[in-house]
C-alpha positions, 0 to 999 in steps of 0.5 A: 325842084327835084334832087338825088342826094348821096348822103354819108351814113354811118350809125357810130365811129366804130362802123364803117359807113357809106353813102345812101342815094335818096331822091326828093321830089318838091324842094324849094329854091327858097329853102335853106340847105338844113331845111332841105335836110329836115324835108328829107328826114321828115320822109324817113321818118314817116317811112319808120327810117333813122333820120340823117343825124346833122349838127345845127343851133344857131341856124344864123351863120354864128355857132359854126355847128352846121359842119357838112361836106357838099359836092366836094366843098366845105359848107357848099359851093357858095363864097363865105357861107356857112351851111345853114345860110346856102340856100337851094337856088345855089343848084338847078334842078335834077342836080345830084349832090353828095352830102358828107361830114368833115374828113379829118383824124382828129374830128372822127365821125361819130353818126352820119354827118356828126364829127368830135371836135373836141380837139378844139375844144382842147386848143381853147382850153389850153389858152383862149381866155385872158386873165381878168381882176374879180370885182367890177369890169373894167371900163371899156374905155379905160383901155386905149387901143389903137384903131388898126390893131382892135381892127385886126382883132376883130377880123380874128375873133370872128372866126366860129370855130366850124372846122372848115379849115381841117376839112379843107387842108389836105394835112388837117390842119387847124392852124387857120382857127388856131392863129385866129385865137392867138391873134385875136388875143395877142393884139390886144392890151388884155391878151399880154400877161399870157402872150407867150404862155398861151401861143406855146400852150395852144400850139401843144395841144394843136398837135397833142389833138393830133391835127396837121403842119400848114404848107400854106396851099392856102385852101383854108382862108379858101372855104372859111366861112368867115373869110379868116386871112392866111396873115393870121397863120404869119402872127402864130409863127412870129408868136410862137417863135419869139415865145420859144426863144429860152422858153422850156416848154418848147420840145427839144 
């Protein structure tokens, strides 16, 4: 299979970047899109050229670190797939494909298809975690929890935390990873004691990071790769809500 790619260059955040045009000439149906990548940048390499600089770990679809732009599409143009799981048999051969990183404020780029996404990293901070006793951990069993709500919150946890969601809202938004972290906890016997505090905490640093509001075009659970519902985004405005009820914390 034979390609032009167009891919995004920008050697720091200070610079301005802009697209290179590259051409492979033996790509294979069966590899990977990262695979694809690492072919290319072997051929810089061999050239004496810097090589594109991507995200990746897991390479399985769970670390949420294989972040790119294609064609326009977050991850790819394949349904519930990251991009280290899309493979080359998803485009024809002589296609030209446009490879570029996610397009936010809050996640500026820092080289080539690497974004920051501290902002995140500061949501979580704020308020994903529980409080737990020190000692021995709880039986799980010792904790009932009914079968819809665990359910649910387990649809929530599995979002990754990509930032497909940012990329793809045209306000920036992070609210569909955002309600996925509240709810998640929120459903659960573990997540009360900070129930109130965490939603208002995590909702600061949301807007502190500087992403968008959702006007619910609903392009968020469109590209999530984990297929988040938007009815998470429903619970954080119930949660927040009720938690703003009396509380200082809320702006004036």
């Amino acid at each position: 299979m034979k390609l032009t790619l167009k891919v995004w260059r920008q050697p720091n955040q200070q610079s301005a970047g802009n697209f290179e045009t590259y051409k492979l000439d033996e790509v294979g149906e069966d590899m990977s899109f990262l695979e694809m990548i690492d072919v290319l940048n072997q051929e810089l390499i061999i050239n004496k050229q810097d090589p594109v600089a991507f995200d990746h770990d897991c390479r399985e679809g769970i670390c949420g670190m294989c972040s790119m732009v294609i064609n326009g599409h977050p991850h790819g143009p394949e349904k519930a797939t990251t991009t280290c799981q899309l493979h080359m048999r998803s485009f024809k051969d002589g296609d030209t494909i446009t490879i570029e990183p996610w397009r936010a404020s809050a996640m500026p780029v820092l080289k080539d298809l690497v974004v920051d996404r501290t902002a995140f990293d500061s949501i979580i901070q704020a308020g994903g975690y529980v409080s737990i006793n020190t000692g021995n951990a709880v039986d799980a069993n010792s904790i009932p929890v009914e079968k819809g709500l665990s359910d649910m919150a387990f649809d929530a946890a599995a979002c990754i935390g990509c930032g497909a969601c940012v990329a793809a809202c045209k306000n920036s938004s992070g609210m569909l990873f955002l309600s996925a972290k509240v709810s998640h906890l929120a459903l659960l016997p573990q997540g009360q004691p900070e129930r109130s505090t965490r939603v208002l905490d995590m909702m600061k640093a949301h807007d502190d990071a500087g992403l968008g509001s959702c006007t619910n075009t609903g392009a968020c659970e469109a590209y999530c790769p984990k297929e988040i519902s938007i009815s998470n985004i429903a619970r954080l405005n119930r949660e927040f809500l009720s938690a703003s009820i009396g509380s200082d914390k809320v702006a004036k």
